[in-house]
C-alpha positions in Angstrom: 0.0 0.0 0.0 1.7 3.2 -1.2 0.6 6.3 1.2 2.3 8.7 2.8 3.3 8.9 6.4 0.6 12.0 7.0 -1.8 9.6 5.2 -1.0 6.7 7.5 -1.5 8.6 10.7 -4.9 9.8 9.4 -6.1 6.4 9.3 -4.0 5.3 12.0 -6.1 8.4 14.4 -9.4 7.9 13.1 -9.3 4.1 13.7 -8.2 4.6 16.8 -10.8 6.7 18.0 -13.0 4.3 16.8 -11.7 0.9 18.3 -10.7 2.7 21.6 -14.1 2.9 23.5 -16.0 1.0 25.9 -18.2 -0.4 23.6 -15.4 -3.2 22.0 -14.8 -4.2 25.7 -17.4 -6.7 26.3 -16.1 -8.4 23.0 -12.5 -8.3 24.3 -9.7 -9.8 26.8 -9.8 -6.7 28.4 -13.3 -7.5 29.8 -12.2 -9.4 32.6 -9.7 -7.3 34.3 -12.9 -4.4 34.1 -15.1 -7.1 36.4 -12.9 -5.8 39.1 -12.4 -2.6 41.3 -9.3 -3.0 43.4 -6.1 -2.3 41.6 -4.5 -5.7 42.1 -7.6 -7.6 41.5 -7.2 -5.3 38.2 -3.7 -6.6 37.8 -4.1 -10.4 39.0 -6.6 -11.1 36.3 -5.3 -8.4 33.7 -2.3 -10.8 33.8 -3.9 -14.2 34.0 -5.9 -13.0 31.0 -3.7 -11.9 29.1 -1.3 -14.5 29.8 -3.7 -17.0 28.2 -4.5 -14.8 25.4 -4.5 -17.1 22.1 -7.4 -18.7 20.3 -10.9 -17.8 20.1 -11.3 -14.4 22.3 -14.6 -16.1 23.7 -12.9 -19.0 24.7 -9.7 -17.0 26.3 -12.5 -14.8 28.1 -14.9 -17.8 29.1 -11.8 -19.4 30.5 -10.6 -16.4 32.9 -13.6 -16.1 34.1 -14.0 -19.5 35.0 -10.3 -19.0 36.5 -11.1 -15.9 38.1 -14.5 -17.7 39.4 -12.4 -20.6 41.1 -10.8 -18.0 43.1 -13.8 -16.1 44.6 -13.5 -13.2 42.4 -11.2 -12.3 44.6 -7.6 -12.8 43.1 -5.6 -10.9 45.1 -7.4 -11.9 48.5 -7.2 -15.8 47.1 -3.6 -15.7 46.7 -2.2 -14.1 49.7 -4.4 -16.3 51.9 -4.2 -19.4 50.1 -2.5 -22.7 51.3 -0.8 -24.7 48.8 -3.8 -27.0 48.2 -5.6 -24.0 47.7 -3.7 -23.5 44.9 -3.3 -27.4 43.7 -7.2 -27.4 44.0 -7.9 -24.4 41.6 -5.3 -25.1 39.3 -7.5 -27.8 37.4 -7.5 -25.5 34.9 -6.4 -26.0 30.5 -6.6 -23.5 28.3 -5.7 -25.2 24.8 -1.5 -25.7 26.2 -1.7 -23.8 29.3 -2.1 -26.7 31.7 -3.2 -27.4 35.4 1.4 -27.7 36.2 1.5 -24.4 34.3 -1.6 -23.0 36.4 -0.6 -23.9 39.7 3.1 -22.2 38.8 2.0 -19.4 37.7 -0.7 -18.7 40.5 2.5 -19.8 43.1 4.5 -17.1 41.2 1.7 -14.4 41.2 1.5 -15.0 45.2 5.7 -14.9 45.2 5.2 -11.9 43.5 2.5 -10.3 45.9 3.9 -11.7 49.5 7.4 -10.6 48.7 7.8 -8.1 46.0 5.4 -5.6 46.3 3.5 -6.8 43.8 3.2 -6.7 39.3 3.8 -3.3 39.3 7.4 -3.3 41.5 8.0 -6.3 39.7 8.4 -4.6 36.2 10.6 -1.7 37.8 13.3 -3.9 38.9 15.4 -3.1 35.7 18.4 -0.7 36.0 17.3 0.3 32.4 13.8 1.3 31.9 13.0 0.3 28.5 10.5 -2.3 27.9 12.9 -5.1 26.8 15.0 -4.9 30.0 11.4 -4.3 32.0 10.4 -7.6 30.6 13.4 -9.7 31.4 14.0 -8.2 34.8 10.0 -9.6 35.5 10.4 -13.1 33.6 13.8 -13.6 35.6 11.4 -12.7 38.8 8.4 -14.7 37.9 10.8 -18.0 37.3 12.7 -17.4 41.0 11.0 -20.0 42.3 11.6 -23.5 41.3 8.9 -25.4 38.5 8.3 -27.5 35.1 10.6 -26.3 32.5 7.7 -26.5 30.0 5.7 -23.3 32.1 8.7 -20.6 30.5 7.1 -20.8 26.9 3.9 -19.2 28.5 5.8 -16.3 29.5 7.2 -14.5 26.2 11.2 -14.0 26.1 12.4 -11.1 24.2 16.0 -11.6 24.6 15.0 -15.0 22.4 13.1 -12.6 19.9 10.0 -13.2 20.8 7.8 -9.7 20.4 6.2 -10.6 24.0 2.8 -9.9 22.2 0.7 -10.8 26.0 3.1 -8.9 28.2 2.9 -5.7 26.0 -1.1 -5.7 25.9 -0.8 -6.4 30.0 1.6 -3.4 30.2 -0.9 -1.2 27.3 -3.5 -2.2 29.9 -1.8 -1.3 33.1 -0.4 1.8 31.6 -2.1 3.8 29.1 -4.1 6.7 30.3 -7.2 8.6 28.4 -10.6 9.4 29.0 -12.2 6.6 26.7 -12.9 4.2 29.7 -10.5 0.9 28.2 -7.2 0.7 29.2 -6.9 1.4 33.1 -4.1 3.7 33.5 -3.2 2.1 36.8 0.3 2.3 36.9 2.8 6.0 37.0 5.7 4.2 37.5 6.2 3.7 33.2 5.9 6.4 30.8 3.0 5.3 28.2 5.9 6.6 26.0 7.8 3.2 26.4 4.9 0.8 25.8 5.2 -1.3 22.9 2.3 -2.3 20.6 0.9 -6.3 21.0 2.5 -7.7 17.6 0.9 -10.8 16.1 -0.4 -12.0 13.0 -3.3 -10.0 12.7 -1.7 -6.4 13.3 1.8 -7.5 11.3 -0.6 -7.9 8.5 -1.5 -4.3 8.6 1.3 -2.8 9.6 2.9 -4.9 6.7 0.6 -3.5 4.3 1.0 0.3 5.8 4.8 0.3 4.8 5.4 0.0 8.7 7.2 -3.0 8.9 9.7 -4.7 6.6 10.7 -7.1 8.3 9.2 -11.0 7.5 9.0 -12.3 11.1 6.7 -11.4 13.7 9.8 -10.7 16.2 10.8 -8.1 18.2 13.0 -6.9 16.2 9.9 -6.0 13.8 8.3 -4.3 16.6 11.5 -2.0 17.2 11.0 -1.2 13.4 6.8 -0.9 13.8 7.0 1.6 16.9 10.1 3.4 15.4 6.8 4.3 13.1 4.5 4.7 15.7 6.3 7.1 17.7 6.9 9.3 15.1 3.0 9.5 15.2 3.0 10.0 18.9 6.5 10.0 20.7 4.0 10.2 24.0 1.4 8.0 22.9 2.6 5.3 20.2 0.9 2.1 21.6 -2.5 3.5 21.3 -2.6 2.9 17.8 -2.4 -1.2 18.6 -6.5 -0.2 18.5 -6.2 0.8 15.0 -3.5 -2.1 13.8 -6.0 -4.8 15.7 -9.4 -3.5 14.1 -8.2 -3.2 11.0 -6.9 -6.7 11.1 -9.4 -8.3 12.9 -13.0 -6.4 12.2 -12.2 -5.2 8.6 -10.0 -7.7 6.8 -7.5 -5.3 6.3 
């Protein structure tokens, strides 16, 4: 597609206004952590959800709430009270490979994470250098502390490995970005919605692919350095935002 960069962030804005509003949210992942008030309820299942965020989006959503159902609605009271066959008991739990062993780690790690470092948000500032990438591997290097399968590190995306971390970055879009259309929650001033990087997959490669944005092949991180490099020329304070436009276009208009 041959347009020019002004012509790009035209389509780019108005499809972000468009996507970005409350009424995509009952349709989408996002939908879960919005059953919940406290802020880490907000982040226990906004991680959990997103963590298991492949497939059909009504099964991914049907299947955190029956997760987050399990535990009470109440994540964050579940975990820091919970025994350990607590945890074996409502880790029963398969979502296509995510497993009961991969359940019960990650809900151990998640109360790790809670109990002893301040919680999600501390545990993505532990990075000398606060860029994503290093935010990322500073949290997967926390969330693994504890001993567990091997197999349960593939659910958890590795960047230094090239993956482009497609779940953490919506969790962090989530956590982070701050407007007045009611989506994303805006919980979290300790990262600048300046850093966040957009959720690249298939879908939103596609588009940015056909937008000139990317050149790169692979779905990788390195692509994603190239699509925000983009982006941020757009909006150096708000780049991710325009994962609304890259997603509906993909996803709602066949782009």
């Amino acid at each position: 597609m041959q347009s020019s960069s002004s012509e790009i962030k035209e389509l780019l804005e108005l499809k972000t206004a468009y996507y970005n509003r409350p009424g995509f949210i009952a349709s989408d992942p996002i939908s879960v952590p919005h059953m919940f008030e406290r802020k880490e309820d907000i982040e226990i299942s906004g991680f959990i959800t997103a963590s298991i965020a492949w497939g059909q989006r009504k099964t991914i959503i049907a299947n955190a709430k029956k997760l987050m159902g399990a535990m009470d609605f109440a994540p964050y009271a579940f975990l820091m009270q919970a025994k350990d066959n607590d945890l074996a008991s409502v880790s029963r739990f398969t979502h296509r490979t995510f497993n009961p062993a991969d359940c019960q780690y990650f809900l151990l790690s998640l109360q790790n994470i809670y109990r002893n470092h301040s919680g999600l948000e501390a545990a993505f500032n532990r990075s000398r250098e606060k860029d994503i990438l290093h935010r990322i591997l500073a949290f997967r290097e926390l969330f693994f502390e504890l001993p567990g399968p091997e197999r349960v590190k593939k659910h958890v995306a590795d960047p230094a490995a090239g993956s482009p971390a497609k779940r953490i970055n919506m969790f962090l879009r989530w956590m982070v970005r701050k407007d007045d259309r009611g989506v994303d929650f805006g919980l979290w001033d300790s990262i600048p919605p300046s850093q966040l990087m957009c959720p690249l997959d298939v879908h939103s490669g596609h588009v940015a692919r056909k937008l000139g944005l990317i050149t790169r092949r692979q779905n990788d991180w390195k692509a994603l350095e190239e699509l925000m490099t983009h982006l941020r020329n757009f909006d150096p304070k708000d780049p991710a935002k325009y994962d609304y436009a890259l997603f509906g276009l993909g996803i709602f208009e066949g782009f």
